[in-house]
C-alpha positions in Angstrom: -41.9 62.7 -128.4 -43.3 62.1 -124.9 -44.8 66.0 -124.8 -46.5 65.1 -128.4 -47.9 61.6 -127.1 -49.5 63.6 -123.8 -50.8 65.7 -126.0 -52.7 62.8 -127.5 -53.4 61.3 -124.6 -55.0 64.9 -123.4 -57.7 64.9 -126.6 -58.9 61.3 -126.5 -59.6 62.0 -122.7 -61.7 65.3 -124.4 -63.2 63.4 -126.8 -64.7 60.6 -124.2 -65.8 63.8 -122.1 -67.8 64.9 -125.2 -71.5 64.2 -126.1 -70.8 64.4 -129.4 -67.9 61.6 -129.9 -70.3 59.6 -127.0 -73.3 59.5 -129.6 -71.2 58.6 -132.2 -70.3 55.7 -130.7 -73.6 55.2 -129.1 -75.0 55.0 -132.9 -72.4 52.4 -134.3 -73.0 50.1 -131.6 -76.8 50.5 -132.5 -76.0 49.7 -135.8 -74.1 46.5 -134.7 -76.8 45.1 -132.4 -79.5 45.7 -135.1 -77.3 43.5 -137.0 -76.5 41.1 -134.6 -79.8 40.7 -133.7 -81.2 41.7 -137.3 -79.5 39.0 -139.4 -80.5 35.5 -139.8 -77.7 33.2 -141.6 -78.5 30.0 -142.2 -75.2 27.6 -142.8 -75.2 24.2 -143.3 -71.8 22.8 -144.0 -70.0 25.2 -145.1 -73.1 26.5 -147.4 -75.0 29.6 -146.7 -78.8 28.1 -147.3 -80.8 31.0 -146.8 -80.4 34.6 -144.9 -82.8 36.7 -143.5 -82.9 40.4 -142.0 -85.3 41.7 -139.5 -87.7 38.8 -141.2 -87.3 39.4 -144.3 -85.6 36.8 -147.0 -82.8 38.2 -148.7 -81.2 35.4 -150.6 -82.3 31.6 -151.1 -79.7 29.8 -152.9 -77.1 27.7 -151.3 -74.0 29.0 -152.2 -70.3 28.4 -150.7 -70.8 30.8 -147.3 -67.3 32.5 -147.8 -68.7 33.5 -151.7 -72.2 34.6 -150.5 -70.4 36.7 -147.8 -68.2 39.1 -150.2 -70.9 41.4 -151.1 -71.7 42.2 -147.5 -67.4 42.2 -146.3 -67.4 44.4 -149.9 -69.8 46.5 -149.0 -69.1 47.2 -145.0 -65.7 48.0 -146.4 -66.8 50.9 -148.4 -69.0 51.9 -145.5 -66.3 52.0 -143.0 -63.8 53.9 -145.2 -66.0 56.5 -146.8 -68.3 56.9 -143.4 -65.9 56.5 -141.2 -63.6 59.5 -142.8 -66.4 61.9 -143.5 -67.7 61.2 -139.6 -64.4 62.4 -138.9 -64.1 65.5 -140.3 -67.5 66.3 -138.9 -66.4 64.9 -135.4 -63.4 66.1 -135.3 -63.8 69.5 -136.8 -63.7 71.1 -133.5 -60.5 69.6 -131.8 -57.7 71.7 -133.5 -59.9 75.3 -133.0 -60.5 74.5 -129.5 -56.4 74.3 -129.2 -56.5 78.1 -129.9 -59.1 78.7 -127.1 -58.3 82.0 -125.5 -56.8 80.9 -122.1 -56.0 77.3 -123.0 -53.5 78.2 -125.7 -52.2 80.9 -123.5 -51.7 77.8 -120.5 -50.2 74.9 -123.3 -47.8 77.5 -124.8 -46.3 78.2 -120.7 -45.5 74.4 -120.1 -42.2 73.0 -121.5 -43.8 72.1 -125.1 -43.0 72.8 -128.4 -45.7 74.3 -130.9 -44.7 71.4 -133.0 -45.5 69.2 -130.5 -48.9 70.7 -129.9 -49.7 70.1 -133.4 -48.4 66.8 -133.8 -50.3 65.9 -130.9 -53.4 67.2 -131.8 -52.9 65.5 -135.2 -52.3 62.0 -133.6 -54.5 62.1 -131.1 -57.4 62.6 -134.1 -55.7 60.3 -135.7 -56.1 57.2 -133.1 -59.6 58.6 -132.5 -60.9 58.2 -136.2 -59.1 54.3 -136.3 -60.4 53.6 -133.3 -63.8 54.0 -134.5 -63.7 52.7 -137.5 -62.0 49.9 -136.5 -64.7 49.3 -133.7 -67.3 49.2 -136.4 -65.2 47.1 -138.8 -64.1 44.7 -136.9 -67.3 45.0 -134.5 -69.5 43.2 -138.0 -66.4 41.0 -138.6 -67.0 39.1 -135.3 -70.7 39.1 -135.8 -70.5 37.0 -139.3 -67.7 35.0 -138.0 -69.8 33.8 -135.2 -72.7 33.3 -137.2 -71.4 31.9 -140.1 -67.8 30.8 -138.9 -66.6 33.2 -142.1 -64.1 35.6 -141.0 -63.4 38.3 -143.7 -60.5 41.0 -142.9 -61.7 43.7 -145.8 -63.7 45.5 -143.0 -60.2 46.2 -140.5 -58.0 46.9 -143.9 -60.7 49.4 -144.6 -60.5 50.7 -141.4 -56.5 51.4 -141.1 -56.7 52.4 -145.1 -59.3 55.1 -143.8 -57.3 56.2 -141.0 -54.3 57.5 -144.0 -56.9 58.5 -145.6 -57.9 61.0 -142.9 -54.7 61.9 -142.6 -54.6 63.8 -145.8 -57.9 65.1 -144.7 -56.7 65.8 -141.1 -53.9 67.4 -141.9 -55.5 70.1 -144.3 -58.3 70.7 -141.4 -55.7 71.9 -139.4 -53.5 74.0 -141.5 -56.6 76.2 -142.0 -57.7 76.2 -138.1 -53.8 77.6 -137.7 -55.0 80.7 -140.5 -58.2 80.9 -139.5 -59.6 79.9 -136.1 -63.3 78.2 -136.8 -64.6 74.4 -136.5 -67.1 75.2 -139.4 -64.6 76.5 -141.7 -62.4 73.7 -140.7 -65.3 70.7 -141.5 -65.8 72.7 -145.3 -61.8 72.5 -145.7 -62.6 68.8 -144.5 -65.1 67.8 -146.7 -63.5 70.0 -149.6 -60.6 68.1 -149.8 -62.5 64.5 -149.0 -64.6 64.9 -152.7 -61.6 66.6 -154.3 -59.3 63.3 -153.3 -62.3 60.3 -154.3 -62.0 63.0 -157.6 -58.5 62.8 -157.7 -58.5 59.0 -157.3 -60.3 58.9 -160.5 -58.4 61.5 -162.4 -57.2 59.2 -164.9 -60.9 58.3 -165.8 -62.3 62.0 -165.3 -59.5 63.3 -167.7 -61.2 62.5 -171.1 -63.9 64.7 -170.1 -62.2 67.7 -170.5 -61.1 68.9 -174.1 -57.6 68.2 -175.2 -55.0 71.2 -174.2 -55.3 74.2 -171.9 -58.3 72.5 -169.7 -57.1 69.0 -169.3 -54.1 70.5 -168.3 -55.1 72.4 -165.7 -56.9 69.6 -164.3 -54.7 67.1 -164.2 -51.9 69.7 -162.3 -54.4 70.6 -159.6 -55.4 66.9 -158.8 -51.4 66.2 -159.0 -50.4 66.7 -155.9 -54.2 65.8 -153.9 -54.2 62.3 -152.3 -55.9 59.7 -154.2 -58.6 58.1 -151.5 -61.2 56.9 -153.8 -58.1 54.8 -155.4 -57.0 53.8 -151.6 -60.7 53.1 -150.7 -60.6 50.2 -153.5 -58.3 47.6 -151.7 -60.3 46.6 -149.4 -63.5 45.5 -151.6 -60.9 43.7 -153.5 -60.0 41.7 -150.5 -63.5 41.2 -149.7 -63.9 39.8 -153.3 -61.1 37.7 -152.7 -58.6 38.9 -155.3 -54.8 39.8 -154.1 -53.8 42.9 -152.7 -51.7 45.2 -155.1 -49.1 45.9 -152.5 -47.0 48.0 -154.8 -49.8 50.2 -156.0 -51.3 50.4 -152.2 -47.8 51.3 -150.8 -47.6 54.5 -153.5 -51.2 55.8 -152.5 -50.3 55.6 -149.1 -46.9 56.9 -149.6 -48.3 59.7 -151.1 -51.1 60.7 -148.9 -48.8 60.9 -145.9 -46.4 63.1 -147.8 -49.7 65.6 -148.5 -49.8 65.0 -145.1 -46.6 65.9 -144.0 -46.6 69.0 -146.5 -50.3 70.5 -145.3 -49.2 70.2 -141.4 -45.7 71.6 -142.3 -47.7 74.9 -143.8 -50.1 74.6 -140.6 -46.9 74.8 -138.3 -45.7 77.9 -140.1 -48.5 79.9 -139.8 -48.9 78.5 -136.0 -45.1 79.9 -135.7 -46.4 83.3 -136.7 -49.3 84.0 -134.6 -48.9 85.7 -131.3 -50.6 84.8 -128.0 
């Protein structure tokens, strides 16, 4: 466990050394000042009496400040899921290839770790990268409308850790095809593949009827079987925003079963990792 954790340790301390990740995070606190700065609430008791953005009036009516606020917790929620996965697979496309560096792998594979380790490692140190950022620009707006408005709304982190399984799924299939094939673009496509093929999979149920009855249907509804469901996973949080319960049985089954895709797709990326010779 210790080998897999410096492992971890090891790529966050490459990702801060990167440009890349840097502007990243140099853009989301952008975003964050320009709405710190940007937006103009206006509460009066409890009541949200008028808000404003760079100027401009966006709503008049006094409402109750916590009801006026759930479209903008709703719709930061779907913006830190969604964005925050599909900026990881493009910023993070490059971590598990560079692993397989000529001369670095050659170095790892001399010290006292397992391959297994150096896979897990890799995995989680991704892992805490992409919650870490998402949950920096989650709960980064959070604290801006709390102190504005004394609202605090908690759909923004849930999206943020609901994003990080998410990525997992994701992750996971990223690096099973760096392990067969050793390239950061091919890796983002695999990335992005399996990110529109899961939001379709979330919404097989309702995609279904589109195809005729039988053979095509069918074949449909095996493939998307087994594919984590993250458009279904993204939907939590915006229900939490709206102030509706949380459907803990239904959320624990998603998650449940994106971490066992998980599981399976880095199982297949150990194998081939086994097989390969340096």
């Amino acid at each position: 466990m210790i080998p897999t954790l410096a492992i971890a340790r090891d790529l966050l301390r490459e990702a801060r050394a990167r440009r890349w990740t840097v502007a990243l995070l140099a853009g989301v606190t952008l975003l964050l000042l320009l709405a710190a700065f940007g937006l103009k609430l206006e509460v009066v008791d409890g009541a949200l009496a008028a808000s404003r953005f760079l100027g401009r009036s966006v709503h008049g009516d006094i409402r109750a400040a916590d009801v006026a606020l759930r479209p903008l917790f709703e719709a930061v929620a779907y913006l830190v899921f969604y964005g925050g996965t599909l900026l990881g697979v493009v910023a993070c496309a490059d971590f598990a290839p560079a692993l397989l560096a000529p001369g670095r792998i050659e170095h790892l594979l001399a010290l006292p770790v397992r391959r297994s380790e150096l896979v897990l490692g890799t995995f989680l140190g991704v892992e805490l990268l992409v919650f870490a950022g998402a949950l920096y620009g989650g709960l980064g707006l959070t604290l801006i409308v709390a102190a504005k408005t004394g609202v605090v709304g908690f759909a923004p982190a849930l999206a943020a850790l609901l994003g990080a399984v998410a990525f997992s799924g994701v992750y996971a299939v990223m690096v099973a095809v760096t392990m067969a094939v050793r390239s950061a673009a091919l890796s983002a496509v695999a990335g992005a593949v399996i990110w529109v093929l899961g939001i379709v999979a979330g919404n097989r149920a309702a995609l279904a009827p589109l195809f005729e009855p039988g053979l095509a249907r069918t074949v449909f509804l095996l493939l998307t079987a087994p594919l984590p469901r993250l458009s279904a996973l993204a939907l939590h949080a915006p229900r939490l925003a709206n102030g509706l319960p949380l459907e803990g049985r239904e959320l624990a089954i998603q998650a449940g079963g994106t971490a066992l895709f998980a599981a399976a797709a880095l199982a297949l990326a150990l194998a081939a990792f086994e097989r390969k010779d340096f």
